[in-house]
N, C-alpha and C positions, 0 to 999 in steps of 0.2 A: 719542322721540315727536316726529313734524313740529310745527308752529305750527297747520298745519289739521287735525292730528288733536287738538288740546287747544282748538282753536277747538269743533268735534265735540262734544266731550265736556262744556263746558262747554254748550253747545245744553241736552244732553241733559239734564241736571242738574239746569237750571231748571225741568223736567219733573215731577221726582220728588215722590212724592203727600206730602200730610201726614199726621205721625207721631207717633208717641211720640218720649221724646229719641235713641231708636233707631231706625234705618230701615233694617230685614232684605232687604239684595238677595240677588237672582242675577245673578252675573254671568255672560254666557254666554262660552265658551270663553277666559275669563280675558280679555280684552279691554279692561276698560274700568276694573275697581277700583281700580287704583294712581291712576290719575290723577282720579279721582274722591276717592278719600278726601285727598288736598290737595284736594280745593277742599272738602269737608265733613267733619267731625269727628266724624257723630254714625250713622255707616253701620258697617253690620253684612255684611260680605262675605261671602258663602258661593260660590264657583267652581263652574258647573255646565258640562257638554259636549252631547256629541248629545242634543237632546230625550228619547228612551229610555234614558237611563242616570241621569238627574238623583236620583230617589229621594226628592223633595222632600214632605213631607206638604202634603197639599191647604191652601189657605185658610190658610197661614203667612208669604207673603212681600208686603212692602209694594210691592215693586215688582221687575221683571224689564226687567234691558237687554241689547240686544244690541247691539255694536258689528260694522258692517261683515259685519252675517250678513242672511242674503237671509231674508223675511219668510215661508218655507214653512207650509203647513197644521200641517205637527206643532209648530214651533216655538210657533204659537199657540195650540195647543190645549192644550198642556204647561204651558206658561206661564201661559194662565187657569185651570187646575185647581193652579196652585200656589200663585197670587196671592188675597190675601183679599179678600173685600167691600169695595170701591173703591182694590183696589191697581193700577197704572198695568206697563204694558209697553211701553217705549221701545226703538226702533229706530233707529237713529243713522246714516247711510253719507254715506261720502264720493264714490260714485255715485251716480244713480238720479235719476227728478226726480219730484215728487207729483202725483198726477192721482187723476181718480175711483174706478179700478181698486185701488188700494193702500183707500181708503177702503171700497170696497167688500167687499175679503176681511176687512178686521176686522172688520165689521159682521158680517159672512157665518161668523166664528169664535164671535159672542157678546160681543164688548166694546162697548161705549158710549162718547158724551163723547171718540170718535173724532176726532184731530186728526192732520191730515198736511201737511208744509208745504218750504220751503226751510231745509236743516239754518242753513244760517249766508251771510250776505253778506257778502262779503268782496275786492271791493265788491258784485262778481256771484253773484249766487245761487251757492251750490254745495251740492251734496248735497239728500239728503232723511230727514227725522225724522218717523217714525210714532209716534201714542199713542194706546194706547185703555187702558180702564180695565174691572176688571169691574164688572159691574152691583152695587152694593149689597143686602144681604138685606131691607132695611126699605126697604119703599116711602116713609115720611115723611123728610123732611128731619131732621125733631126725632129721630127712631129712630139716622138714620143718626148724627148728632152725637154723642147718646151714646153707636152703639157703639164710636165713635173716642175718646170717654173713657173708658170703661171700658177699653179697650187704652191709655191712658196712666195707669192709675190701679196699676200697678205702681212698687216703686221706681224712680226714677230719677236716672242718673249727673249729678254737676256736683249744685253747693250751691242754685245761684239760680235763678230763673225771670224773666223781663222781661214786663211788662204795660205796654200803650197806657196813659193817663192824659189824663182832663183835668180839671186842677187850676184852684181858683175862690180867693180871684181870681188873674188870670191872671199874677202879680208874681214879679221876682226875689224871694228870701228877704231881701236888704237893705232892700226896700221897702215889705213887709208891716208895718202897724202892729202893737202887740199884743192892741189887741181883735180882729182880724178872727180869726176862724176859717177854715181852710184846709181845703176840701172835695177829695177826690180821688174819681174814678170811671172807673172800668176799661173797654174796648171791650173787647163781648160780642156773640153772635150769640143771637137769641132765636124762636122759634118753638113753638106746640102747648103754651102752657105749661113750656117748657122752657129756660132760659135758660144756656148754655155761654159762659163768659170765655177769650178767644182771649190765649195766652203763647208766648215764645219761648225757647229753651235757652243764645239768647246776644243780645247785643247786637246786633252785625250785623243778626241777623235780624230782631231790633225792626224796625229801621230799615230794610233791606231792605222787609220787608213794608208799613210805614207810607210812605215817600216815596210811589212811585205812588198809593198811598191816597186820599192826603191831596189830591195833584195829581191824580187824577181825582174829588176832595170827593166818593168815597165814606165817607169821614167825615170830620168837622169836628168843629174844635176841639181835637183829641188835642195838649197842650204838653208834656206829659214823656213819657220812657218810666223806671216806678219795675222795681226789683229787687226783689225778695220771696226771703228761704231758703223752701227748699221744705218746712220741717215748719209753716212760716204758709200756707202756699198748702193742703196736705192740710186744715186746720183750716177753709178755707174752705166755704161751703157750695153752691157750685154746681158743676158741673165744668167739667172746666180743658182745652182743645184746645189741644194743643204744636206748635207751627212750621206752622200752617194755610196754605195757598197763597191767593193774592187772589184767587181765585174763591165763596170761604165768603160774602165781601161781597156776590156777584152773588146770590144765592140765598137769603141768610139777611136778617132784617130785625135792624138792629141798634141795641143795649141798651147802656146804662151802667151797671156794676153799683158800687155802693160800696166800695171797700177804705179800707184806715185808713192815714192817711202815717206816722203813729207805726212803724210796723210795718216799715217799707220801711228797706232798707241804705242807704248810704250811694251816692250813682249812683257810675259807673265815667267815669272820667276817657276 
């Protein structure tokens, strides 16, 4: 694989929707899995070929890429009838440049939350990355939330979970006296009565997701990220969104929910 084709791939990647600790691709004509699962750990490959041969049940895949495949009618229409309520279909090429016409046949296929842009600069534009998503079954936000926990509320791989925190007061552990009480609260998305706590599968991704965050103070104040095993996070009482993309923040109004520090592992070095 070139430099500009893991340039490419690594575009696309940042793409891919949020999921459970699992994220069910297709990949189209084998193109793009290998180098995609180094850069993520928690991808579920399944290789698909021509649009009419896939055999994929409808509303089972979290996301469909094609690397280096021209954006035909069948391929999107394949691809939305496989993808679930807000699974994403990513178009990757190292040709092509974005213009209104590519925005236009998605739209014109059914997908939404349509983005079409310059794959990678490097320094000069090069390529172009298409995404659209299908539309979700729940008109509300709060609907669509929890139908994305109820698809995490399966078991899942890997012991821990990582949650935002912002712990009061705001001290090393050397400097807390021992009357103070030490208060911890989680960053949650909340809407409709419905309040969902946003976690990650791994550290990285804490932190991934929180830097721009924090730098574009869509939230404040987050000083840790705690660990939690996942048979304390089930025990929880609200549900739990796994590896959410930064757009949750643009759309959701957001909550601090209480968790206990007693309860949390020991952080990771």
């Amino acid at each position: 694989m070139t430099s500009l084709e893991q340039l490419l791939l690594e575009a696309a990647a940042r793409h891919l929707p949020p999921s459970g600790a699992t994220l069910r691709l297709l990949d189209v004509n084998s193109q793009a899995g290998a180098a995609l699962s180094a850069l993520r750990g928690d991808l579920e490959i399944l290789p698909v070929g021509k649009p009419d041969t896939w055999g994929i049940a409808a509303d089972t895949a979290d996301a469909v890429i094609a690397f280096n495949c021209a954006p035909d009618v069948a391929l999107l229409r394949t691809a939305l009838q496989a993808l679930r309520p807000g699974g994403r279909l990513i178009i990757v090429s190292s040709t092509g440049q974005p213009g209104p016409a590519l925005v236009k046949m998605l739209e014109n296929s059914g997908y939404t939350r349509v983005l079409v842009e310059n794959a990678v600069e490097c320094p000069s534009p090069v390529g172009v990355l298409l995404r659209g998503e299908k539309p979700h079954s729940e008109e509300r936000t709060v609907d669509r939330v929890r139908q994305m926990a109820r698809r995490d509320a399966a078991p899942q791989p890997g012991r821990y979970v990582y949650v935002l925190v912002q712990q009061t007061p705001n001290k090393p552990v050397w400097n807390i006296q021992p009357n103070e009480v030490i208060e911890w609260h989680a960053v949650a998305v909340s809407g409709d009565n419905e309040t969902v706590l946003l976690a990650f599968s791994s550290l990285p991704k804490a932190v991934a997701f929180m830097q721009p965050a924090v730098l574009a103070q869509r939230i404040e104040g987050v000083n840790k990220i705690a660990k939690y095993r996942w048979e304390v996070v089930y025990g929880w009482p609200n549900p739990v969104m796994i590896n959410p993309t930064d757009d949750i923040l643009e759309t959701n109004a957001i909550y601090l929910l209480p968790v206990d520090p007693a309860a949390a592992e020991a952080p990771d070095e």
